[in-house]
N, C-alpha and C positions, 0 to 999 in steps of 0.2 A: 717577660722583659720588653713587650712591645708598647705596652700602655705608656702614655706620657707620663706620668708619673714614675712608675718604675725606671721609665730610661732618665728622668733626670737623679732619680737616685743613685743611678749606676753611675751617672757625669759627677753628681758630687763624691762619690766612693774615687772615683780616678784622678779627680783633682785635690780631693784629704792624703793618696797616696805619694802624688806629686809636690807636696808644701813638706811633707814625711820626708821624701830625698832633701828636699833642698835647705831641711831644719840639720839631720845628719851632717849637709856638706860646710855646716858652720863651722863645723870641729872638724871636720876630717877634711884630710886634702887629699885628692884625687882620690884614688882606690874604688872607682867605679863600679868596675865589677863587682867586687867585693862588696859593696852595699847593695847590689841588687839582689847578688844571691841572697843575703842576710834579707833581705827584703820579701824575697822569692821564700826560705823556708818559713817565715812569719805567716804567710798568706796562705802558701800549704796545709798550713798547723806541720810540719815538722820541725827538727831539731838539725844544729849544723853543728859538724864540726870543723874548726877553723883553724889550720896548720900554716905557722909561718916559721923563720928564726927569731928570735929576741928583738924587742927596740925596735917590731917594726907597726905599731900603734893598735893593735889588736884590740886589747883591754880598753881603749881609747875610743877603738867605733864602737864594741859592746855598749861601754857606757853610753856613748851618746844617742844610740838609740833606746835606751833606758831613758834617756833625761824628756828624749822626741814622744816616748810611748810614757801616757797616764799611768803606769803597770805594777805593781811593788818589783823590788828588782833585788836582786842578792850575788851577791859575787864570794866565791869560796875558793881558796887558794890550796890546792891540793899537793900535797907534800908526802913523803913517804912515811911520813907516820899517824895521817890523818885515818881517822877511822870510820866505820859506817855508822855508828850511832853521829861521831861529828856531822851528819850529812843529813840524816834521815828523821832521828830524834833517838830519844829516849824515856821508860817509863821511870817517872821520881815515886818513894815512897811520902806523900805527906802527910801530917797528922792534924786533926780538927783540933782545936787548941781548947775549945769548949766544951766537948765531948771526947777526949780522948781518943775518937775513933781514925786508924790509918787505914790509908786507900791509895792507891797506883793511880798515880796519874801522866798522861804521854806531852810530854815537851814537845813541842813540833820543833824541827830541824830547818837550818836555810832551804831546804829544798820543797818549803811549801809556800810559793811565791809565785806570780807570774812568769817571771825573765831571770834566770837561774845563769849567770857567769860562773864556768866550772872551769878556771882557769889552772893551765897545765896541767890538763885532767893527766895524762900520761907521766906525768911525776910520782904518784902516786901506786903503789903494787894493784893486783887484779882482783883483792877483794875488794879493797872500796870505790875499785872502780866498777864492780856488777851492782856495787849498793844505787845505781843510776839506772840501770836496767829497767826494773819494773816501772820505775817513776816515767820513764822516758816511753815507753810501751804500752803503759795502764792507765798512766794517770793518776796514779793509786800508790799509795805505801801499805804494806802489811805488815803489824807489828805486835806480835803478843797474842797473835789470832784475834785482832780484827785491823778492817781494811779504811783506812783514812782515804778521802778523796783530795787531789792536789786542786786549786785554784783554775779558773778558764779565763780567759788561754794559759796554758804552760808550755813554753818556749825554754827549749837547754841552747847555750850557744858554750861549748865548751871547745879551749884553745890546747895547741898541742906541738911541742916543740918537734922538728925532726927527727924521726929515727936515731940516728945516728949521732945527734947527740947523746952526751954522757949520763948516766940518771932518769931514765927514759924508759918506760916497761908499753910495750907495744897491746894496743885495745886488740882484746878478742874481737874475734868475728861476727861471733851473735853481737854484742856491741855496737860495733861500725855500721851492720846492719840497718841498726836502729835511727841512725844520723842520714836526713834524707838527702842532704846534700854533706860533700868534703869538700871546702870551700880555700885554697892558695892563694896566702897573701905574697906579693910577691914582692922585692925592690921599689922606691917610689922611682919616676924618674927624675933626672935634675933637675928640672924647674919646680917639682912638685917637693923636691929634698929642700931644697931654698927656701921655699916656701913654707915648709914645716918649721925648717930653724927659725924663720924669722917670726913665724906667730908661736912659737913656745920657748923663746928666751926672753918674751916682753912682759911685763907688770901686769897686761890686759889679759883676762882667760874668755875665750870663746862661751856666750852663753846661748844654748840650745832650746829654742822653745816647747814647750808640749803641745803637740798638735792633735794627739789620737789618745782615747783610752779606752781599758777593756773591751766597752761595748761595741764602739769603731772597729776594735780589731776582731773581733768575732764577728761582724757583718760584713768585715772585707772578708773572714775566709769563707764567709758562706755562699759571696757572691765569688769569688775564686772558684767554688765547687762549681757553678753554673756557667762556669766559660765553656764554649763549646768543642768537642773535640769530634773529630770526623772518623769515619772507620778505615780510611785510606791510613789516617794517622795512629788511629788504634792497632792497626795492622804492621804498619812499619816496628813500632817502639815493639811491639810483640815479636816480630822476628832479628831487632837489633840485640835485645837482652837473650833470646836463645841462642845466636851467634855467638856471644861470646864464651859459652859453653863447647870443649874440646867437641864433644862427640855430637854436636850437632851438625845436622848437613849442611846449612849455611855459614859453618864457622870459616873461615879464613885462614890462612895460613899462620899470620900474626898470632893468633887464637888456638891455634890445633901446636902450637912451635912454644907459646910464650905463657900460658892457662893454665894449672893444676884444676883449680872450680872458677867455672862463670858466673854470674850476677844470678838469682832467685826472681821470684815473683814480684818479689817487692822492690824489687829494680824497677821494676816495668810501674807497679802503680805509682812511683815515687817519681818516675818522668812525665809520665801523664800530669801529676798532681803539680809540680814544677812548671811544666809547659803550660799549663793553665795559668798560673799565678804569674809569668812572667806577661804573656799576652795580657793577662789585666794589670797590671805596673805597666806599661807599655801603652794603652789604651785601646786596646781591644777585644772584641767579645767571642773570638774564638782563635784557638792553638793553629803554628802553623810547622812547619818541618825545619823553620828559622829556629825557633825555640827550641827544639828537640834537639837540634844541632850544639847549641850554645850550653844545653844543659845537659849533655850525655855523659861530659868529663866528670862535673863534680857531681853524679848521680851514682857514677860507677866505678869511678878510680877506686874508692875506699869498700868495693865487692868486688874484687877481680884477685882473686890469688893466684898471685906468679910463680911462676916454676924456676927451679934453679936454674933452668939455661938461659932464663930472664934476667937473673940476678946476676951468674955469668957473665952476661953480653950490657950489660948495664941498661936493659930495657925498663921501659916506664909504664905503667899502667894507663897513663893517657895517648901513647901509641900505639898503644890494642887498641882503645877506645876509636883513635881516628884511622885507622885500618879498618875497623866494624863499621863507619859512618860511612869509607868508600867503596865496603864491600858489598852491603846489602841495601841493592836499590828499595828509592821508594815505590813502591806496588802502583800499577798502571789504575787507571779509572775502568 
């Protein structure tokens, strides 16, 4: 990374990233955050999933970073009677019209594409919502014994109503797992609601340029892998995700009080991997405990099972989270 060359490839990868936001902010108004995480799990190579209530333009940023990204894109509207072959494929029988001869052959499904919108994934029951699992894990679909390879990049951004809404069946765990970040859309504020009304009641629709395609985006996550991270910082995020674990001796009160199971391994690589990619959206070449901070909530909200005196006491998953952030200092030099 030190060669002139290299370092101006690293300045055009941050400035291709920077034209990436400001293509997105055509159509979307405000929700900052919210486009970096999406941004953030794009450069990881992981998968997000995005919880908000209705109507509040989810399906709107997906698309537009579809329009911003070169990428095929598929959007599948998950309903309770949608099935896993709808998703995955299916083998047709067809016949050579010349020879008579019939042979199986496999349909591919929406979900062999780059940018996979799997909108209201939680509308749908929990077998075809495991029919994601491998794709989202492997890369791969199995089908008939044998093993199809999905498209590079493959990016799932799949949206998800509240719990507690009506019609709603709650993602298993190994699932959630699998979503590197849990990404909350929240309220726009007033000037930004204003703002909304007034560019989508008008005759004009916002048009989104393409800025990046496949190959862009596979050399941003490669140079994403190469941001550097320190062992002061490898150490903290190591002992923040065991913290959140009742029976560990760093846990907290919040955590030992609020915790049934803590965050896995894959907490930890999936902050690392985050904190990396936001440093390079950001422009720079290595992680700092700024980013760890900003990216602990939607790393871990969606791996943290609460205990019924959680649900009790109407605690949140992101107030363990920032209990864990002031409990366990960053490790001295």
């Amino acid at each position: 990374m030190h060669t002139p060359e290299t370092e101006a490839d690293v300045a055009r990868q941050i400035e291709r990233l920077a034209t990436l936001r400001r293509a997105i902010a055509t159509a979307v108004v405000g929700q900052e955050a919210v486009v970096e995480q999406l941004l953030i799990g794009l450069l990881a190579g992981g998968h997000c999933l995005i919880e908000g209530v209705p109507g509040l333009g989810k399906t709107l940023l997906v698309r537009s970073l579809a329009q911003a990204l070169d990428l095929d894109f598929r959007r599948v509207q998950f309903t309770p009677d949608l099935m896993p072959s709808d998703l995955l494929g299916a083998e047709l029988l067809e016949e050579d019209r010349g020879t008579g001869h019939r042979a199986f052959r496999f349909q591919k499904g929406p979900v062999f594409t780059h940018l996979l919108l799997a909108d209201e994934l939680n509308r749908t029951p929990p077998k075809t919502q495991a029919a994601l699992l491998e794709a989202m894990a492997e890369r791969t679909v199995s089908y008939a014994g044998t093993t199809h390879t999905l498209p590079a990049p493959f990016f799932v951004l799949a949206t998800q109503n509240p719990l507690e809404q009506a019609g709603t069946y709650p993602l298993p765990e190994a699932q959630l797992d699998r979503f590197l970040l849990h990404v909350k859309v929240a309220y726009p504020e007033e000037s930004e609601e204003r703002e909304i009304l007034r560019q989508t009641t008008g005759s004009a629709s916002a048009a989104v340029p393409r800025v990046m395609d496949a190959g862009d985006v596979l050399a941003a996550q490669a140079l994403a892998r190469e941001i550097h991270v320190g062992d002061d910082l490898l150490t903290w995020i190591t002992r923040l995700v065991r913290a959140s674990r009742p029976d560990d001796a760093l846990a907290p009160a919040a955590v030992r009080s609020y915790v049934r199971w803590g965050a896995g391994p894959r907490a930890g690589q999936s902050l690392v991997l985050a904190s990396k990619a936001r440093a390079l959206l950001q422009g720079r070449l290595a992680a700092t405990r700024e980013d760890v901070a900003a990216l602990a909530a939607p790393v871990m909200r969606h791996r943290l099972l609460l205990s019924f005196a959680a649900e009790a006491e109407g605690k949140q998953a992101d107030e363990v989270v920032a209990a864990l952030l002031l409990a366990v200092p960053f490790p001295d030099r």
